[in-house]
C-alpha positions as MATLAB code, in Angstrom:
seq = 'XXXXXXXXXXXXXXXXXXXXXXXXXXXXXXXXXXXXXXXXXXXXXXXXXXXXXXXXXXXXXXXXXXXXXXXXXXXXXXXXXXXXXXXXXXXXXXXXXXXXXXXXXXXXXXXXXXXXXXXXXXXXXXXXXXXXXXXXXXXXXXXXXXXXXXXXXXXXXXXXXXXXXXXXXXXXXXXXX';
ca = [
      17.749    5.093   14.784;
      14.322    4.325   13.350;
      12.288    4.263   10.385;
       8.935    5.726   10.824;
       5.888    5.524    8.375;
       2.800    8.205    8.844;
       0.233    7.002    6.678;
      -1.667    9.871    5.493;
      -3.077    8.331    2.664;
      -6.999    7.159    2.922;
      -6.765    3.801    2.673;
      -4.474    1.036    4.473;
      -1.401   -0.220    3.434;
       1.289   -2.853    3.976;
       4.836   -1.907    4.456;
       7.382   -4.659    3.743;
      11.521   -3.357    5.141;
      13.765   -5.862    2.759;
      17.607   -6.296    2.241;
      18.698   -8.758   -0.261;
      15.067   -9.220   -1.395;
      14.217  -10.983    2.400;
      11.701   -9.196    4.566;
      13.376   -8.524    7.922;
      10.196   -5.515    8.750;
       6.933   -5.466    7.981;
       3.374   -4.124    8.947;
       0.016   -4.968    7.503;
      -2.676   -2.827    8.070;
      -1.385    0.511    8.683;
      -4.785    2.638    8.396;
      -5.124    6.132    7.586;
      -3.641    8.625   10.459;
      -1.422    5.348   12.368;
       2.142    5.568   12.618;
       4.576    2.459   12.833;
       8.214    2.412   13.339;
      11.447   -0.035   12.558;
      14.419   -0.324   14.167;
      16.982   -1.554   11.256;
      20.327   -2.783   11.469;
      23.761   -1.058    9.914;
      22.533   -2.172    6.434;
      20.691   -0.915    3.605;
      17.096   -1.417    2.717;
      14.216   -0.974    0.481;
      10.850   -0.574    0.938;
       7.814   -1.497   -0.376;
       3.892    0.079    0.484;
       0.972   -0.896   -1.211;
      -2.364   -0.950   -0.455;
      -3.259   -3.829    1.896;
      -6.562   -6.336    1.025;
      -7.422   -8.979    2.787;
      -5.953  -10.880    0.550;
      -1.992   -9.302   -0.027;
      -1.166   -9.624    3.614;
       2.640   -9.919    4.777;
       3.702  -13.280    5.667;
       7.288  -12.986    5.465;
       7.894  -16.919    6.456;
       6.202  -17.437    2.667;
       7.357  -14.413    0.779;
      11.142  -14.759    1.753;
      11.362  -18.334   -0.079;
       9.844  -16.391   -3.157;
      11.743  -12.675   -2.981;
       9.536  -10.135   -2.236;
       9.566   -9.116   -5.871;
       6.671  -11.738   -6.185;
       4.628   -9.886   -3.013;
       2.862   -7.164   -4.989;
       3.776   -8.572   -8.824;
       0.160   -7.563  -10.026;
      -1.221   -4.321   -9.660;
      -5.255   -4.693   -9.933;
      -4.196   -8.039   -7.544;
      -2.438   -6.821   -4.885;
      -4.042   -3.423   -4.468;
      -7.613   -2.922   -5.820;
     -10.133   -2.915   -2.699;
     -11.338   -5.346   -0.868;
     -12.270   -8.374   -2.267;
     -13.486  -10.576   -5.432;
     -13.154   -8.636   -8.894;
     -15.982   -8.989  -11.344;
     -15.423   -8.235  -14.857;
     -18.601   -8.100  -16.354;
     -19.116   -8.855  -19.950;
     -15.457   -8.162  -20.994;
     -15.782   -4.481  -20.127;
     -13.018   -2.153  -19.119;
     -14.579   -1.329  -15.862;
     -14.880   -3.798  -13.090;
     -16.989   -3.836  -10.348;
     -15.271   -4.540   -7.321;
     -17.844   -6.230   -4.386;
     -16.826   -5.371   -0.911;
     -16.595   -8.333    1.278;
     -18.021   -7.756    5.039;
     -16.819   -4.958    6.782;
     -14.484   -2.894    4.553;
     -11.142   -2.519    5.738;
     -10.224   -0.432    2.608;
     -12.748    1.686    2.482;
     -13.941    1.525    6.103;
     -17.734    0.755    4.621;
     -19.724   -2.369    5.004;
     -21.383   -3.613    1.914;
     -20.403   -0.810   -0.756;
     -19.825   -2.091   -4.263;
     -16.939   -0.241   -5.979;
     -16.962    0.977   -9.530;
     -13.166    1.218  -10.497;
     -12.512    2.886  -14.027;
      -9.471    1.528  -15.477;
      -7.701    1.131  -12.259;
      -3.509    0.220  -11.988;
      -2.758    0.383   -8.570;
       1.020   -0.252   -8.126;
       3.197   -0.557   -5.206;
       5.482    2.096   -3.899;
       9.518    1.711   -3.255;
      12.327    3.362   -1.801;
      15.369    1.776   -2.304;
      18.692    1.888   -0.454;
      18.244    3.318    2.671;
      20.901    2.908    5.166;
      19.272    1.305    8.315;
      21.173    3.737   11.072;
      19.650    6.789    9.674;
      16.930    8.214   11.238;
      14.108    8.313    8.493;
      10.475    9.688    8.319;
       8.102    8.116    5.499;
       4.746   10.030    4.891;
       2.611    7.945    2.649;
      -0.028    9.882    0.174;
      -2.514    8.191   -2.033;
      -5.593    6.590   -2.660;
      -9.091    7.464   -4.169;
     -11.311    9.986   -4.099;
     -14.848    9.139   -4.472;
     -18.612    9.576   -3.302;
     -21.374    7.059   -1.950;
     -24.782    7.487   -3.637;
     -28.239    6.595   -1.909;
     -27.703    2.824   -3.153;
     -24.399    2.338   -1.140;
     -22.566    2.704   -4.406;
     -18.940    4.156   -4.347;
     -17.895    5.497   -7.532;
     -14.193    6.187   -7.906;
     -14.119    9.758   -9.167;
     -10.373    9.334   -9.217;
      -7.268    6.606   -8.306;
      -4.458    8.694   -6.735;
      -1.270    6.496   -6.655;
       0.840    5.965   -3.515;
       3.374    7.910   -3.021;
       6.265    7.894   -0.263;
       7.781   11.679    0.610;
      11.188   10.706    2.862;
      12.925   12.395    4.540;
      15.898   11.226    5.844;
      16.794   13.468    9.718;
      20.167   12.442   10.029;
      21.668   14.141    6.836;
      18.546   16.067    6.029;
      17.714   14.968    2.802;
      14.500   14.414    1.460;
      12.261   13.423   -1.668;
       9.476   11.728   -3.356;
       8.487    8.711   -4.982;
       5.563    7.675   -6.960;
       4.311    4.538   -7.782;
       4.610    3.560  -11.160;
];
């Protein structure tokens, strides 16, 4: 039996597969239209997704001596884009400077114009490792790039995990909050 995570979202995420708070899965990276899959144990899990930086990767050697509670704590932190955030003069919008080649936004040298952003993780919880589970994960931004190499965020869509689970044929949704 399997886990399986489609990420049809437009950016990439990390996944992190927990019991008891320890990371025994994980995958950093997965970009739009990949797949990766899990083989878990006769135990329950949750699972995390949020959107992956260069900055919030997976190191489960450091994040199991802190519970992975602390992984994606804070939500402009662990998930805005792709690099350093500049609030400028105290204003509610920051401008977010991509670093290099963009792995969030697959764009070199855009600068990002976030509104107000709150990008929070995603999680399933208690999902019994012998069932065979598919994870589709939605989300992300929609936006345009102007003449300048500007992106302006239009909109923040927040990740969301539909599940459904192939051994007893359940299914749902979850939201991040």
């Amino acid at each position: 039996m399997s886990f399986k995570f489609q990420n049809e979202s437009n950016v990439p995420v990390n996944i992190a597969v927990s019991n008891g708070g320890v990371i025994y899965f994980h995958k950093n990276g997965l970009n739009p239209g990949q797949t990766w899959k899990c083989n878990p144990a006769w135990v329950w899990y949750d699972i995390m997704v949020f959107w992956s930086t260069p900055d919030n990767r997976i190191n489960p050697a450091k994040h199991n001596t802190v519970r992975i509670g602390t992984l994606a704590a804070t939500s402009v932190g662990a998930a805005l884009a792709v690099g350093a955030i500049a609030f400028t003069g105290g204003a509610a919008t920051p401008a977010v400077v991509v670093a290099g080649a963009s792995v969030a936004a697959g764009l070199a040298g855009v600068t990002f114009e976030v509104a107000n952003a709150a990008l929070n993780p995603a999680h399933l919880q208690a999902l019994y490792g012998v069932d065979n589970y598919k994870i589709r994960i939605r989300g992300g931004f929609d936006g345009h790039v102007d003449s300048r190499q500007v992106l302006t965020v239009s909109r923040i869509k927040p990740l969301e995990l539909l599940w459904k689970n192939k051994t007893s044929g359940s299914s749902g949704k979850v939201k991040a909050k």
